[in-house]
N, C-alpha and C positions, 0 to 999 in steps of 0.2 A: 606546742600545746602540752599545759600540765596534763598526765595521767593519773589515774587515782587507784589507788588498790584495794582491793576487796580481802577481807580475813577469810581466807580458806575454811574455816572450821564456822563461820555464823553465816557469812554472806555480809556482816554491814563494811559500812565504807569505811577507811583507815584518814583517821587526822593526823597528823605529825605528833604529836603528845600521846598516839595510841601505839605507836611504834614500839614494839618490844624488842627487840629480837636480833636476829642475825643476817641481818640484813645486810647485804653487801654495798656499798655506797655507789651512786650512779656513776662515780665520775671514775672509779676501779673497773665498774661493768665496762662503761664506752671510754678502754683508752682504747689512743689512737691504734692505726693495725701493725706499726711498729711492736706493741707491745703482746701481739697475736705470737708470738712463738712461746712464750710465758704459758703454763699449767692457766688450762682457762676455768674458771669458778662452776661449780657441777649447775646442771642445768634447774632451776628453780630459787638459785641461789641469795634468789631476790625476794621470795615469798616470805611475808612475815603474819602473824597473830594478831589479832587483836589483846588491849589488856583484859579484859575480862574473860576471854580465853586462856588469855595466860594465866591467871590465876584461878582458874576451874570455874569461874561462872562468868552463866552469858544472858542477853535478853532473848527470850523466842517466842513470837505472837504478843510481844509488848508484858514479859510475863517476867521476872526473876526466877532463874533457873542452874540448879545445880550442871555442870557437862562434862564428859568426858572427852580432854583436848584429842584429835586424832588427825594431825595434818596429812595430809597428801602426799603419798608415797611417789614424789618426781619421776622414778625411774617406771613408774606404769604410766604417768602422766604427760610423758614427753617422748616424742621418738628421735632416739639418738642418731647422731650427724653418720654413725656406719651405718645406718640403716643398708641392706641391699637393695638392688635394683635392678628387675629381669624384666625381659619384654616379651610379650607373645609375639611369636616367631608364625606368620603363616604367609607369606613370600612364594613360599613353591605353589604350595595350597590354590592361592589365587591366582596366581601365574596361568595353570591349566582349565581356568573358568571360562565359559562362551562370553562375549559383549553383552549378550542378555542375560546370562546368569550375573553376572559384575555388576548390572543395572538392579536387577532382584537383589543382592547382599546391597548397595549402596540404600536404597530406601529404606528396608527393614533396617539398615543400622542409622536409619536416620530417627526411622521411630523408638528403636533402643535407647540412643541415647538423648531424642526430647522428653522418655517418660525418666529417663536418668535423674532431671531435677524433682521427680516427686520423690527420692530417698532424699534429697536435703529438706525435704518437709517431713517427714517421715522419720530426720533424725533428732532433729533438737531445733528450737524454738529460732536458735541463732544462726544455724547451718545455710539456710537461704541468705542472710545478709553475709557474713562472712564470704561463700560463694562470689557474690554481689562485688564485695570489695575487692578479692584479688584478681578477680577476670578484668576490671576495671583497671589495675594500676598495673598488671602485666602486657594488659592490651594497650598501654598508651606508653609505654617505654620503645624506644627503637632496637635493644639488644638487653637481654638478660648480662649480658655481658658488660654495658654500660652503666645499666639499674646495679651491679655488684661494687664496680668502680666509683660511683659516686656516692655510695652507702658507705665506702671507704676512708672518700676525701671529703665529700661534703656532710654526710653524717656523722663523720666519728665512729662507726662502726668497725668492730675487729674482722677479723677473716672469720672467725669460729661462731660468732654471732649472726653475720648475715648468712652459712652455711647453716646454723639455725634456723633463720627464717624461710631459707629456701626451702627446709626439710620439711617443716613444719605446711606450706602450701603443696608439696607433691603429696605427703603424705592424707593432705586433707583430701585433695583431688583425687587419689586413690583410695580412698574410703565413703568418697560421695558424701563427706559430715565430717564435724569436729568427736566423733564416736568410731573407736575401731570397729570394721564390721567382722571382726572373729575375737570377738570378746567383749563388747558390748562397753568400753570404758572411755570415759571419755581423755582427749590431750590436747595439751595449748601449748601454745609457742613455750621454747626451751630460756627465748630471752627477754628481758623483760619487757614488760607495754608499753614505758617511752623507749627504748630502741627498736621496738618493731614497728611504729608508728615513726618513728627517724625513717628505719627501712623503707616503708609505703608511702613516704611524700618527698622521697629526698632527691630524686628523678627529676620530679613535676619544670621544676624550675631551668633546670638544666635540658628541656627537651629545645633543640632547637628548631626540630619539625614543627612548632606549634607558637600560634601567636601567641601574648601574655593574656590575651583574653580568654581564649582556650583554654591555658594552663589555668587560671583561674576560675574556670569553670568545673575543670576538673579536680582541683583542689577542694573547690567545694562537694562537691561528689566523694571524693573520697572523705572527707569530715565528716560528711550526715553518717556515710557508713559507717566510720570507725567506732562513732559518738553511739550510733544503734546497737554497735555490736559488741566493742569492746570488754565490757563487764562480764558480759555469758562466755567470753571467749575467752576469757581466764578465769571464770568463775570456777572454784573447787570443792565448794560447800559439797556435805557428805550426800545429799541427793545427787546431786548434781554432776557428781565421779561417774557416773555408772546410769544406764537403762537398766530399769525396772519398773515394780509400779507402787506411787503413793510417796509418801515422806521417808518411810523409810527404806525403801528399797530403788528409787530412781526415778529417772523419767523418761518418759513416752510422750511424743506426740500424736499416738493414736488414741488418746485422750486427752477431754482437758484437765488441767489442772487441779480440777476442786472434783476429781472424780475418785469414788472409792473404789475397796475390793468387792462391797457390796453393789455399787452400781454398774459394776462391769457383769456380774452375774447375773443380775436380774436384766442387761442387755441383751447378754447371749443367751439367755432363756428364751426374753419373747423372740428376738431374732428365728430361733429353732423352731417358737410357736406358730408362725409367718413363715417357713419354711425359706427364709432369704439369707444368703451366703453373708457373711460378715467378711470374705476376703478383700472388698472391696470398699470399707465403710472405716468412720471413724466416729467415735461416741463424746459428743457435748452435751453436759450435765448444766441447764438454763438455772438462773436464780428467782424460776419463776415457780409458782407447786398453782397445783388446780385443786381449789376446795369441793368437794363433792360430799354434800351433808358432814357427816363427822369423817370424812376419809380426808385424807391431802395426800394429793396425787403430785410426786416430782416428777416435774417435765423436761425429757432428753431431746434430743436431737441426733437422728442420723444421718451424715453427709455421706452419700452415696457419688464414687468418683464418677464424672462422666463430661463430656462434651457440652453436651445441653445444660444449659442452665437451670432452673426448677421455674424462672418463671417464663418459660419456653414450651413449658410441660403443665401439666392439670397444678391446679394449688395445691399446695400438702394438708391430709386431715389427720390431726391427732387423732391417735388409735390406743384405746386405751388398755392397758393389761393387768389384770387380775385389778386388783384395791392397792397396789404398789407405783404406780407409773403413767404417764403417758408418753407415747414416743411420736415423734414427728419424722419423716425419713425427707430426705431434701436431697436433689440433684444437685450435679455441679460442683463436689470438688474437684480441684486442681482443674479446674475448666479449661484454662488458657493452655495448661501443656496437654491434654486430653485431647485437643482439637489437633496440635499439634501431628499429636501421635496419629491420629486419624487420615491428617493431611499426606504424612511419609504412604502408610500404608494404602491410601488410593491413587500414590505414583508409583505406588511396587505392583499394582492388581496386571499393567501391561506388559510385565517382565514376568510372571506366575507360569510354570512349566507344562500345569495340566489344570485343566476343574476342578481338582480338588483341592490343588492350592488356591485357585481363585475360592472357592469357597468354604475354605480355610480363612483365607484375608477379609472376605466381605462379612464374616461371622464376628473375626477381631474389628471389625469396625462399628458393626451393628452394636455389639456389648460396650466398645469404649466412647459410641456416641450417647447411649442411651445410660449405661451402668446398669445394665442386667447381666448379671453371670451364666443367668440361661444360655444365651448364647456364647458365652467364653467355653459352655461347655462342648456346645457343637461345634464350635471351633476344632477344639481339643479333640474331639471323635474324628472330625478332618483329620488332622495334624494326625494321628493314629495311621490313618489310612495312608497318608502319604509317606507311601515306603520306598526310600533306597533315593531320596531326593540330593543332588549335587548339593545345594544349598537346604543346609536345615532353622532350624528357629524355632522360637516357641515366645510368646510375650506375656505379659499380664501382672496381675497383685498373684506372685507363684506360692512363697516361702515365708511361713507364721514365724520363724524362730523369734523375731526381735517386738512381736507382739505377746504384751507378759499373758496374756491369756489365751494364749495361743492360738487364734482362727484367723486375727485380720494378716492378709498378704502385704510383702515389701514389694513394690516394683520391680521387675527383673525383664530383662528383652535381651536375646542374645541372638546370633547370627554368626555362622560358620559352614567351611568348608569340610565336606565330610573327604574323610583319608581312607579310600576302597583297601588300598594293602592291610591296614592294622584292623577294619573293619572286617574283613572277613575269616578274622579269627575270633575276634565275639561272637558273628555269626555260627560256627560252629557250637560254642556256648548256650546260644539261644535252641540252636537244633536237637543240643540232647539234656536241655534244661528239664524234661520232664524225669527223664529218668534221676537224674541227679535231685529231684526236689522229694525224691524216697529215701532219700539217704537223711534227711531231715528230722530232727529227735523226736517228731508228732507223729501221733494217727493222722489216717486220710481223712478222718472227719474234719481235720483245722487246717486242712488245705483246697484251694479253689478244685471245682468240678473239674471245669477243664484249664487250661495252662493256656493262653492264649499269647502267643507265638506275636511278641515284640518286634522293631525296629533294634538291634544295639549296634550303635554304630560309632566308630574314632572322628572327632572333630578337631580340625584348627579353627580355634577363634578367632573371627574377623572384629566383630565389636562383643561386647557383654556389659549393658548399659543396666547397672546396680550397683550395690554397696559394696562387694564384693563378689571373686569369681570362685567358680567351687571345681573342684577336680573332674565330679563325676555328676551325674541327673537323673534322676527315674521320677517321670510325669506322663501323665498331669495326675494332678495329688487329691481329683476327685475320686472317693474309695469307692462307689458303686460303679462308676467307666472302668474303674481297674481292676475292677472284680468281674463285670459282665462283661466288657470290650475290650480292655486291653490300654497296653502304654507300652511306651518308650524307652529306653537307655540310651546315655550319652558317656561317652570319657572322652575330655576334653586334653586331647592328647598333648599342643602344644601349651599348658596350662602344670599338666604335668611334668614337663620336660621344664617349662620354669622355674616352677615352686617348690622341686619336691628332687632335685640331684644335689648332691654335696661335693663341694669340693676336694681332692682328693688331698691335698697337705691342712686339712678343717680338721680336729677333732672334733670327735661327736659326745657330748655331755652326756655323761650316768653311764656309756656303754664300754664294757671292759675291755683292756686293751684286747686281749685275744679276739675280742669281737670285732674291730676296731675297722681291718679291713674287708674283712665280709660285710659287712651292713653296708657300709661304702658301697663296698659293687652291687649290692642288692638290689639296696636300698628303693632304686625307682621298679626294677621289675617284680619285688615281693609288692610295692604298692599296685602295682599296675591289676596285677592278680587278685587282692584284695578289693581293689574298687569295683572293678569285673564281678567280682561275685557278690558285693555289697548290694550293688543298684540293681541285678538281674532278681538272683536269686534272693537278696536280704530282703528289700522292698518289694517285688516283686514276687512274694509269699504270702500264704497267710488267707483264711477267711472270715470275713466279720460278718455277726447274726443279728439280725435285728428281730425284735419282739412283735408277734404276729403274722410271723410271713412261715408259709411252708418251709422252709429250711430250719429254719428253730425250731416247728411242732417236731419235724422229724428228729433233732435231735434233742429234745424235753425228755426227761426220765426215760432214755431209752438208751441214749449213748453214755456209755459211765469216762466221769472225766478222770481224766493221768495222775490230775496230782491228787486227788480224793480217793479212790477209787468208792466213788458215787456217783449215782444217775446224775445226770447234770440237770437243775432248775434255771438254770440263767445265770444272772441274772439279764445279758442281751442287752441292744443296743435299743433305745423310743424309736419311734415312728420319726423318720425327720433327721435325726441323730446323726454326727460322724466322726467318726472317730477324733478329730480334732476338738470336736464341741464337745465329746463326753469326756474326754483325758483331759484337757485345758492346757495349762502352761508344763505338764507331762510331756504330753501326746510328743512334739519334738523330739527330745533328748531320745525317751522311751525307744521310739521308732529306730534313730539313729542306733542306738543300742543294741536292739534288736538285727538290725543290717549289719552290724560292724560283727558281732557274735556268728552268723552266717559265716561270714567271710574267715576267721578264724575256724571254724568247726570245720565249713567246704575245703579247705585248701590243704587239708589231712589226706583228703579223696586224691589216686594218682591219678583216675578217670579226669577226676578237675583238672590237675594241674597239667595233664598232656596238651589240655587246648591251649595253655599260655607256654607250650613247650618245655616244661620243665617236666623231669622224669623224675619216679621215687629212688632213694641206695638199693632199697630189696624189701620186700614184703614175706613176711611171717602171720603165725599165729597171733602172734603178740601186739599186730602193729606196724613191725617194722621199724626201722630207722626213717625220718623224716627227711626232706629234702633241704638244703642252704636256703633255698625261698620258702618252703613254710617256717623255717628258725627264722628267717630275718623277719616275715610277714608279723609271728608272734611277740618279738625281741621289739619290734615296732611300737605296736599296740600297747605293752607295756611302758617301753620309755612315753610314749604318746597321754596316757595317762597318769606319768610321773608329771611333765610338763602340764601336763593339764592343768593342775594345781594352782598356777598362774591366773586361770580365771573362775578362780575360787575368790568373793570377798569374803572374808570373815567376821567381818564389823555387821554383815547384814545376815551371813551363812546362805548365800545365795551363788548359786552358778552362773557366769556370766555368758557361757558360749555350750549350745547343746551339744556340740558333738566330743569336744572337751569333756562335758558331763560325764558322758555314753562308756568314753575311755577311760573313766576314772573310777567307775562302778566295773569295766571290767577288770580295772588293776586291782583293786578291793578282793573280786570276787575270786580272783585267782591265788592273791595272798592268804586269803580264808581256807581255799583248800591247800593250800603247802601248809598249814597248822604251825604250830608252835615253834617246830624245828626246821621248818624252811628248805626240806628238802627241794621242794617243787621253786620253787621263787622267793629271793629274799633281796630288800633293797636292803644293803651294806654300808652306813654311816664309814668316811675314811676322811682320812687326809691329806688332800690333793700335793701329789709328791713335788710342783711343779710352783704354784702360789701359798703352799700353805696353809689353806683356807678350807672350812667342809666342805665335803663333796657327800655325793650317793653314786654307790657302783649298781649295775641290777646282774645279779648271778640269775638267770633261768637255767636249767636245768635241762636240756635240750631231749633225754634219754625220755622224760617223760611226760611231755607235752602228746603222747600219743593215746597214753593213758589217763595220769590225776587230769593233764588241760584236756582233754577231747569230753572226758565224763563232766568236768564243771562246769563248761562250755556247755555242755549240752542239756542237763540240768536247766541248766539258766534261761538257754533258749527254749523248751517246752514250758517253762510258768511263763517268760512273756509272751511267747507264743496265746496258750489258753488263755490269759487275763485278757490277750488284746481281742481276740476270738468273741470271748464271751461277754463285754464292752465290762470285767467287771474291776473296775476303778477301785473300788476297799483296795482289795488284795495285789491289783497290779501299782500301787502307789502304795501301798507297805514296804513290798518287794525293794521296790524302785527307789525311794528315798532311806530305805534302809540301809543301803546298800551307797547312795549320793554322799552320805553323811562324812567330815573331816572329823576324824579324832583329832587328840591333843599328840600322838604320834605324828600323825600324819600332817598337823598342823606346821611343827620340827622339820620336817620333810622342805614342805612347802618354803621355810625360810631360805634355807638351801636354794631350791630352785629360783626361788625369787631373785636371789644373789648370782645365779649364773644364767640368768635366762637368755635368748636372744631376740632384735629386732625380728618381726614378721618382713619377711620381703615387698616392696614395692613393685605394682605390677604395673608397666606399659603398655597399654594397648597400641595396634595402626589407627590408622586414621585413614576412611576413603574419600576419596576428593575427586568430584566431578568438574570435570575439564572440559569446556568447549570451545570450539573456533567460530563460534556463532552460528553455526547449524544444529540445530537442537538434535537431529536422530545422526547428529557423528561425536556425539558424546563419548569420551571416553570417563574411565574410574581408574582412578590410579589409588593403588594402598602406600601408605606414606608412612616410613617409620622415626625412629626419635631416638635420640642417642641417649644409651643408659647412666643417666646423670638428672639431677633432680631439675636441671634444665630442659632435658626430653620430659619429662612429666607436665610438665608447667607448658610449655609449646605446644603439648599436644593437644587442651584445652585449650588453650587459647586458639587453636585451629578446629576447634570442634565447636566454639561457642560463640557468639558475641561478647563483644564489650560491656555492654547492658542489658539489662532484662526487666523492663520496668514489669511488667505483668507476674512475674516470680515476687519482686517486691510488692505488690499489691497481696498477693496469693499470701506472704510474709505479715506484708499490715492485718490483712482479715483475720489471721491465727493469733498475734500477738497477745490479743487480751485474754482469751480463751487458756493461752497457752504457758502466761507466766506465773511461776509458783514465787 
């Protein structure tokens, strides 16, 4: 099958007489794998231009248009064949589980990862088909070992090619999308589209488990997919690089495609106006408008995910808002896996430990049969109450970040073994968190009444069915439950023990040699300390006013604010309001910022750091000398924000990854106060004694992180403390994006970094597997692990999924048109 190519920079299709370029010729790409020991051609090597990009003009909307060519940076585009690969390690963890508890983690991670496929809808248009396709041709191969061999012989494929491909599917399946989920960009195979499609059919033929009718069955199966998907899967046109929202900033499928910036606003207005959570919704903009005398009203569409279908449930009535709109709200999306999920969790309800996890589970079931978050909330109040549980969890549309307007949730279910030993040294944390939240650069006025005394507890992950896993957790992320009742902490300890140790013969980039083996040994328990304080104390602060309620009148023109020193007028949160809906595609980063500033500020306190067992050198007037863990915890944050840099685009001046953001605004803010002369922090332009090549050293200053960082630090964190307090958006989005901004220094930086950057790690989850001898209650659950090679990634889906999914495909066809820009 000829392939066809798409010009990276327009989106149209390449004829052979539009061929500009530098093009590698197919028959160089696929020599045989003899010639695999040869310098193999950098990954993209195949992408070419169109001519009228090549010569600065292009057609756009059928229109003659001046462009600026700007092809696709490969090395963000493609993940390289070193990528790492770690596995979460929880073997001991579930080892020590009762047969009922192993039955309880088996069905919640059954639900984790059925709702897993609504981040391939959730990522990109083409993520469910792609999906589609390699579950399909890895599940009809007899050994990945075989499919590599005959890629060899009967493809023409090299060694470094099919290790391409192989990378390119672990890497997809560990991001749930052809979009990274810690930075928001999108990557396609490294080799080109006739050799990857060489890759995907070269098997078929060669199975000898299978009639030719079969194989021809399956042949065509994988065709329809390739033929669906192929384009989008190496599409690199300049939206298309990256989530965001609109033409010029990216895409989302939490909208359709013909939706603006203005009709996302005027969505989450009425939403606010309806008092209905948007975490659970997605906004279709109809090409229909309703005349109403001289008015014309556009007509939306909100799909609300759920079980039921809408015509299962009363008919939908347009409701119409202000002189701007009418919205329809409609049941049933992701139906098919919503039922799913529902299905898992009423075979977990006979494994449930006590009442409150039963109705904890029958609240997550009420909410995802019907799509009322009402209940997601009572869940959550459950989930609160249930303290000190063997087996923990938590499910739902959780975390806004990769929604550009920040309120709708990505799916997220995870399920783990809590670890009592590391567990009850947070608990101590939690025990003297009140006192410790006086040490905080506010008045009592901007902190909650009372401290309501959390769960924080160490976790091994058994599944974590999302786009990605995160270190640490503090939910549920409803602000009034967490203001009046209370939440949670999690550190996901074997997550951390993965992702976040370094090698001991690894050099570590920007950090000076003297630093070199310190950070090394630190490196996980300055984090560990950091997270610990991030998700208790960072998220876990803080109080928000809303306009009209007794807590505001009392403090209206009576409490004088910190950074004014004037009576405070507000301006306060509406009626209805939350902090997500009033900050918008802020509110994330903002947050994140806010927590990570915590954690930096707290880890100066030796009160703090005795509970992570680390002791201060000596205490003074002054200060004091600091600890090896709070220098490293600092030294961190800094490099963490030099890196960061990485999910800066520039073409659009847009952040790709919030917590990236958070630490790039602290590194800013900290170079700002070392001033001119850099006493305090200076990153050092040098010449890598080793390639030759620029580098960046970071000198911090370690004497005085007690003083100039404690006072910056702190500074910083009482304005967004008050801005986030006082809901007031001006001033907290001055601050914030003043502060987000890349200069043309720091731009110089960033090429640097771009130049040394490294792959994100590949994460492995277990896999549990229910075993029976034909007696249903002698069931056992065995956790199943995979060997760290992009062949355990691949295996392990294909043990966790089917072969096919026709109802994902349908869920695919119903978004298509909606959804192609």
């Amino acid at each position: 099958m000829a392939i066809g190519y798409l010009c990276p920079c327009c989106g149209e299709r390449l004829s052979p007489q539009d061929i500009k370029s530098n093009k590698v010729p197919e028959n160089e790409m696929t020599a045989a794998a003899g010639a695999a020991a040869q310098q193999p051609p950098p990954p993209g090597s195949w992408m070419t231009i169109c001519q009228p990009c090549a010569d600065g003009s292009s057609k756009q909307n059928n229109v003659e248009a001046a462009v600026t060519v700007t092809p696709p940076d490969m090395s963000v585009h493609t993940i390289p064949n070193e990528t790492p690969i770690v596995h979460l390690d929880a073997t001991q963890a579930f080892s020590l589980l009762t047969m009922k508890e192993k039955k309880y983690a088996y069905w919640l991670s059954q639900a984790d990862w059925a709702g897993a496929k609504i981040c391939l809808l959730q990522c990109s248009l083409e993520s469910p088909i792609i999906f589609c396709l390699l579950q399909l041709v890895f599940s009809n191969v007899t050994s990945l070992d075989d499919l590599q061999q005959d890629a060899l012989e009967k493809g023409g494929l090299s060694q470094h090619q099919i290790d391409q491909a192989f990378m390119y599917a672990a890497a997809f399946y560990g991001n749930m999308g052809n979009y990274k989920s810690f930075g928001d960009s999108k990557f396609v195979p490294a080799l080109e589209p006739n050799a990857m499609y060489k890759f995907l059919t070269c098997h078929i033929a060669n199975d000898a488990t299978t009639s030719p009718q079969q194989q021809e069955e399956t042949k065509r199966l994988i065709d329809f997919l390739w033929n669906e998907c192929a384009d989008r899967m190496y599409s690199l046109t300049p939206r298309q690089r990256q989530m965001g929202f609109g033409p010029d900033q990216g895409i989302s499928t939490y909208f359709s495609a013909n939706c603006t910036t203005d009709d996302v606003k005027i969505a989450n207005a009425f939403l606010d106006s309806q008092n209905i959570s948007a975490y659970n919704t997605r906004l279709f903009k109809t090409t229909k408008t309703t005349q109403e005398e001289t008015t014309i009203l556009v007509d939306y569409i909100i799909r609300q995910a759920s079980a039921t279908l809408q015509q299962d449930a009363a008919p939908p009535q347009p409701i119409r808002y202000e002189d701007k709109a009418t919205f329809t709200i409609v049941k049933g999306d992701y139906a098919p896996l919503m039922k799913r999920i529902v299905n898992a969790l009423n075979n977990a309800l006979p494994y449930t430990a006590n009442s409150t996890q039963t109705a904890m589970i029958q609240k997550y079931i009420e909410s995802f049969e019907v799509g009322t978050i009402d209940a997601h909330r009572d869940a959550s109040r459950f989930w609160i109450r249930d303290k000190g549980p063997a087996i923990e969890s938590y499910i739902g549309f959780i975390e806004s970040y990769r929604d550009p307007s920040g309120v709708r949730g990505e799916w997220e279910g995870f399920c783990a073994c809590v670890n009592k030993e590391i567990s009850r040294k947070f608990q101590i944390l939690v025990d003297r968190a009140e006192s410790f939240l006086t040490k905080m650069p506010w008045p009592k006025e901007f902190e909650k009444d009372t401290f309501l005394r959390p769960d924080f507890t160490s976790l091994d992950v058994l599944s974590f069915g999302s786009s990605g896993v995160p270190a640490g957790i503090n939910i549920p992320n409803y602000d009034d439950i967490r203001q009046s009742e209370g939440f949670k902490n999690v550190s996901l300890g074997n997550v951390l023990q993965a992702s976040y140790s370094v090698p001991g013969d690894q050099r570590v980039s920007f950090v000076k040699d003297a630093d070199q083996e310190l950070y090394k040994t630190l490196k996980s328990h300055a984090f560990e300390v950091q997270v610990g304080i991030h998700e208790l104390l960072g998220h876990g602060s803080g109080k928000l006013y809303h306009q009209g309620t007794d807590d505001a009148k009392a403090l209206q023109g009576v409490v004088v604010n910190p950074l004014t020193q004037e009576p405070i007028t507000g301006p306060f949160y509406a009626p209805g309001a939350t902090w997500g809906s009033t900050f918008g595609s802020l509110a994330p980063s903002y947050e994140e910022c806010r927590a990570e500033c915590t954690g930096l500020y707290l880890c100066l306190e030796s009160t703090v750091l005795e509970v992570f067992g680390v002791q201060q050198h000596d205490d003074d007037d002054d200060g004091g000398a600091i600890s090896d863990v709070t220098y490293v915890n600092w030294l961190l944050m800094v490099r963490a924000g030099l890196t960061g840099l990485e999910f800066y685009t520039p073409t659009t001046k847009q952040w790709r990854q919030a917590h990236m953001n958070a630490r790039y605004v602290i590194l800013r803010l900290l170079m700002q106060a070392s001033g001119d002369g850099g006493d305090f922090l200076k990153l050092e332009r040098i010449t890598n004694s080793k390639d030759g090549k620029p580098d960046v050293e970071i000198s911090l200053n370690r004497d005085l992180i007690p003083t100039v960082g404690k006072k910056a630090i702190g500074d910083f964190l009482l304005k967004l403390q008050v801005y986030k307090s006082l809901g007031d958006v001006e001033n907290g989005s001055k601050l914030y994006n003043g502060l987000s901004e890349v200069p043309e220094d720091m731009l110089d930086l960033r090429s640097i970094v771009m130049a040394r950057k490294e792959p994100r790690k590949i994460l492995i989850q277990p896999y549990l597997k229910l075993s029976s001898d034909g007696d249903e209650n002698e069931d056992d659950v065995e956790l199943v692990n995979f060997p760290l090679t992009t062949f355990g990634m691949i295996e392990s889906f294909v043990a966790r999924f089917p072969a096919e999914d026709l109802e994902l495909l349908a869920l695919y066809k119903a978004d298509k048109e909606a959804m192609t820009d």
